[in-house]
C-alpha positions in Angstrom: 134.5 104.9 106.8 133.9 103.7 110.4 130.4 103.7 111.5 129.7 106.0 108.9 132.1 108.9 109.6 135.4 109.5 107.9 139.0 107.5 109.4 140.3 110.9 110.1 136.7 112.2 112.3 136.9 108.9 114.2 140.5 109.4 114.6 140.0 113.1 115.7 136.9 111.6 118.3 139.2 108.5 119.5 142.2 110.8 120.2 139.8 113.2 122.2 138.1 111.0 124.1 141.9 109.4 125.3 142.8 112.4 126.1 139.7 113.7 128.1 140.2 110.5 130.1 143.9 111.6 130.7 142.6 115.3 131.7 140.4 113.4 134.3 143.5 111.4 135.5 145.2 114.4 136.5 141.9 116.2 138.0 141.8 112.9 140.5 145.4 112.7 141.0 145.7 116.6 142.7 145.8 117.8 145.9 142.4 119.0 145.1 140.8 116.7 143.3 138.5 117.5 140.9 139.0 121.4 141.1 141.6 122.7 138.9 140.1 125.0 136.8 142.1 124.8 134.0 142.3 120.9 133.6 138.3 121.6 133.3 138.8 124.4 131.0 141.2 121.7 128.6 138.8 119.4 128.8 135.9 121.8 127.4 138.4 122.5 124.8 139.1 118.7 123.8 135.2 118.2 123.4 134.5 121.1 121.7 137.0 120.3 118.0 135.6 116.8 117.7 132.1 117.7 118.2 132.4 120.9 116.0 133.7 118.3 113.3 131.1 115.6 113.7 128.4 118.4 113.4 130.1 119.6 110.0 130.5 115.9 108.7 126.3 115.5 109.3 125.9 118.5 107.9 127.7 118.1 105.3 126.4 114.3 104.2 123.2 115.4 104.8 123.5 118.1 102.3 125.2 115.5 99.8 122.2 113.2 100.4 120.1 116.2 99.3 122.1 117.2 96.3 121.8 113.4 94.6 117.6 113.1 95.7 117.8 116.6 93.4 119.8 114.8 90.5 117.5 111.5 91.3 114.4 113.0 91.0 115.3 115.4 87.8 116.6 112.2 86.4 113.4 110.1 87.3 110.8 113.0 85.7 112.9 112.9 82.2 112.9 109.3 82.2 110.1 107.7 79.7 107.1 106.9 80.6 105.5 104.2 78.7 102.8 102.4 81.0 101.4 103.9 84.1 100.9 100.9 86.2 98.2 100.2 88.9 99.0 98.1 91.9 95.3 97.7 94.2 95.7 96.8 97.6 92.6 94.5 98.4 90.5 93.8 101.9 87.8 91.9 102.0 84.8 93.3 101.3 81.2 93.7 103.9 78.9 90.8 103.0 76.3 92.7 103.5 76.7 94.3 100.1 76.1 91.3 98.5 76.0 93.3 94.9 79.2 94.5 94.6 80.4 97.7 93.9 81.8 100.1 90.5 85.1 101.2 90.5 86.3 104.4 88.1 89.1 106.2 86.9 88.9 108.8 85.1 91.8 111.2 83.6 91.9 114.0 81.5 94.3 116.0 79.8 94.5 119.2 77.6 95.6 118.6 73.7 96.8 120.8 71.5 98.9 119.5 68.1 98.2 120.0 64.9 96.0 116.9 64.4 93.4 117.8 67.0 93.0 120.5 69.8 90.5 119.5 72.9 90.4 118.6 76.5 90.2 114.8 76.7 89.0 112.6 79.3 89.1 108.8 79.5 87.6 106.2 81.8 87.6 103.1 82.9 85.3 100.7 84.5 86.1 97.9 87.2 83.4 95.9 88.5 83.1 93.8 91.7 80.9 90.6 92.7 81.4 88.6 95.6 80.4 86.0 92.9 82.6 86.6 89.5 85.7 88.9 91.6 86.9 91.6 89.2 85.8 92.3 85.9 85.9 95.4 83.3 82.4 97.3 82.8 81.0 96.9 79.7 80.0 100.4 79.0 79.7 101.6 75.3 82.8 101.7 73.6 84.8 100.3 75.7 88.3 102.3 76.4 91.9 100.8 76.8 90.2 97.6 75.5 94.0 96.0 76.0 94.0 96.0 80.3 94.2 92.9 81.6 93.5 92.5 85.0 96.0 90.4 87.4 94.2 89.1 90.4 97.0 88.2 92.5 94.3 86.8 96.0 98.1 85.2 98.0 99.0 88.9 97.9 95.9 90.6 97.7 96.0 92.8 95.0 94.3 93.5 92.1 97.1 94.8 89.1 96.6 96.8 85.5 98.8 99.0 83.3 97.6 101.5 81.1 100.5 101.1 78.3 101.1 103.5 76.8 99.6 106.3 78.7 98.0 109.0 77.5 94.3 110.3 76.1 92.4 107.9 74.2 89.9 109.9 71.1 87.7 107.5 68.8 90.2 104.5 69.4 92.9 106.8 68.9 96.3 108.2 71.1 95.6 111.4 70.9 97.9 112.2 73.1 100.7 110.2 75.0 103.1 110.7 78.1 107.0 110.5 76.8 108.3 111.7 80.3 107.8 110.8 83.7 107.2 114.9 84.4 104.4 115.0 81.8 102.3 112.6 84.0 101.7 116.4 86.1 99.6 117.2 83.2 96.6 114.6 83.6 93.9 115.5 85.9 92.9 112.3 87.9 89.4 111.1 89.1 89.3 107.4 91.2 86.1 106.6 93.0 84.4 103.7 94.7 80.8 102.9 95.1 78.1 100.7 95.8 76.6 98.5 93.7 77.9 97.4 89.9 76.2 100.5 88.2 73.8 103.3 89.3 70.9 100.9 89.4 72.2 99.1 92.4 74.2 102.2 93.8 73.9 102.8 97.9 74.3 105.6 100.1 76.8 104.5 102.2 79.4 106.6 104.2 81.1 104.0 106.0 84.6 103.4 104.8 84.8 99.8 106.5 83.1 98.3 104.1 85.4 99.0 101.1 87.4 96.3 99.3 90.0 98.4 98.9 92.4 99.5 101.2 94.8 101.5 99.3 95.7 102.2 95.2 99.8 102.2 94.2 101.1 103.7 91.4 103.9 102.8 89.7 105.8 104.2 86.5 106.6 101.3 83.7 106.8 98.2 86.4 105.9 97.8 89.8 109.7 97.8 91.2 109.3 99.9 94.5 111.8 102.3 93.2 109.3 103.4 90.6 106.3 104.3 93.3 105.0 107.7 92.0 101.8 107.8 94.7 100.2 106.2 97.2 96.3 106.4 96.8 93.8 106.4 100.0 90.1 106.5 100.4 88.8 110.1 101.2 85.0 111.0 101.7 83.0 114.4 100.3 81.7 116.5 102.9 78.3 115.3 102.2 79.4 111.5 102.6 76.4 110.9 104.2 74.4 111.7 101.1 76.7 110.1 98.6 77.0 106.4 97.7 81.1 106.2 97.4 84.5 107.4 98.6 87.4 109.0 96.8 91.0 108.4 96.1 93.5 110.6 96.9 97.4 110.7 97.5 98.5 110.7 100.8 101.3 113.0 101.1 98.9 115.8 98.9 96.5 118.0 100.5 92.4 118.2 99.1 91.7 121.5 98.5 88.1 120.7 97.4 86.4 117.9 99.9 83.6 117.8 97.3 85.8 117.5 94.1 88.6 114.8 94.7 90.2 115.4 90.7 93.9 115.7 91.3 96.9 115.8 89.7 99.7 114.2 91.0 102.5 115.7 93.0 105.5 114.3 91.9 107.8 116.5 93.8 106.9 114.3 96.8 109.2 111.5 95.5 112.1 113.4 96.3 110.9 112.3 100.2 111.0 109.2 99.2 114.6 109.6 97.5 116.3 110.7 100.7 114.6 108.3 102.5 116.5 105.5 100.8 119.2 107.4 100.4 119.5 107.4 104.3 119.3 103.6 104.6 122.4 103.1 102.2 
């Protein structure tokens, strides 16, 4: 390969372009220079096989490119899916709310087995003091009672898995995700607001005060290869009369300004596949 085309393109282009510059030659040399016809016409005619090839080679490794993000992606959504990892990207936050704010996430996810049959949703609760940092709400019966939050402040994120993934009942997996692709199932809920708990909560619809910036999702580890979505805030179309902001993926549209509940797109990471596909 020479700068990315085949030896026998570049030799095709080389031997053109030597012999346009001989066409040229001759077209200077005449009585009339410049005005033979038919040197012009062979010159055309040069040009035209080596571009006509060049187009087909683009063509043709952009359609490769295409046909391995296909067999990526179908390869990513049947691989397992154990944890569903959470990567938040941190700002600091307006001291002027000095109480903090609640962070949720809730999922849900139809079940149907021959154990149990039910729509399940789970959630958890992140707090934030300027005082303590990050801490999990202690709401009654506290659920995935195994997340650990990594407070990483040289790279300013806040990190938790969810491992395994899947719908929590009575302490219980009632259901769990074995695939990547079975992560479409589960219906998503992540909001922001004021103050620790309703209590303290504020109507607030400026987004500058958030301390977070942006929410990553990863599949098993947080390798950039295993991204599934990038999360950012979004408001309701009464943000005026609400005390917190939505997450949302970027690359999926809301259909519902006043219900942010998703469910992720994973289709979009084939984007993502040709992208670094293109940089190889």
């Amino acid at each position: 390969m020479v700068l990315g085309l085949s030896l026998s393109l570049a030799l095709s282009i080389v031997a053109s372009v030597l012999a346009g510059v001989f066409v040229l030659l001759e077209q200077w040399r005449g009585k009339k220079p410049f005005r033979s016809w038919r040197l012009w016409l062979a010159l055309g005619l040069l040009l035209i096989s080596p571009a006509a090839s060049l187009l087909e080679s683009l063509s043709t490794a952009r359609s490769d490119r295409e046909r391995q993000a296909d067999l990526k992606l179908i390869q990513r959504l049947e691989s397992g899916l154990n944890s569903l990892c959470f990567e938040i990207n941190l700002q600091a936050p307006n001291p002027k709310y000095r109480e903090g704010c609640s962070f949720q996430l809730e999922t849900s996810v139809p079940v149907a087995d021959l154990r149990t049959t039910g729509f399940f949703a789970n959630y958890l609760h992140i707090r934030y003091n300027p005082d303590s940092g990050w801490y999990r709400g202690q709401t009654q019966g506290i659920e995935w009672p195994g997340i650990v939050l990594d407070y990483d402040p040289s790279k300013s994120t806040l990190r938790f898995a969810m491992s395994p993934f899947g719908a929590m009942w009575k302490d219980q997996l009632a259901w769990k995700a074995e695939r990547l692709a079975d992560l479409s199932q589960v219906r998503m809920g992540i909001s922001l607001s004021y103050g620790e708990d309703w209590r303290t909560w504020h109507s607030a619809p400026d987004t500058s005060w958030l301390p977070v910036k942006s929410i990553s999702l990863f599949a098993n580890d947080y390798q950039p290869e295993n991204l599934v979505a990038i999360l950012t805030p979004r408001q309701r179309s009464y943000a005026a009369y609400h005390n917190g902001v939505y997450f949302h993926p970027v690359w999926q549209p809301v259909k519902d300004t006043d219900d942010f509940r998703f469910n992720v797109d994973l289709l979009a990471m084939r984007s993502e596949i040709l992208e670094s596909l293109a940089k190889e």
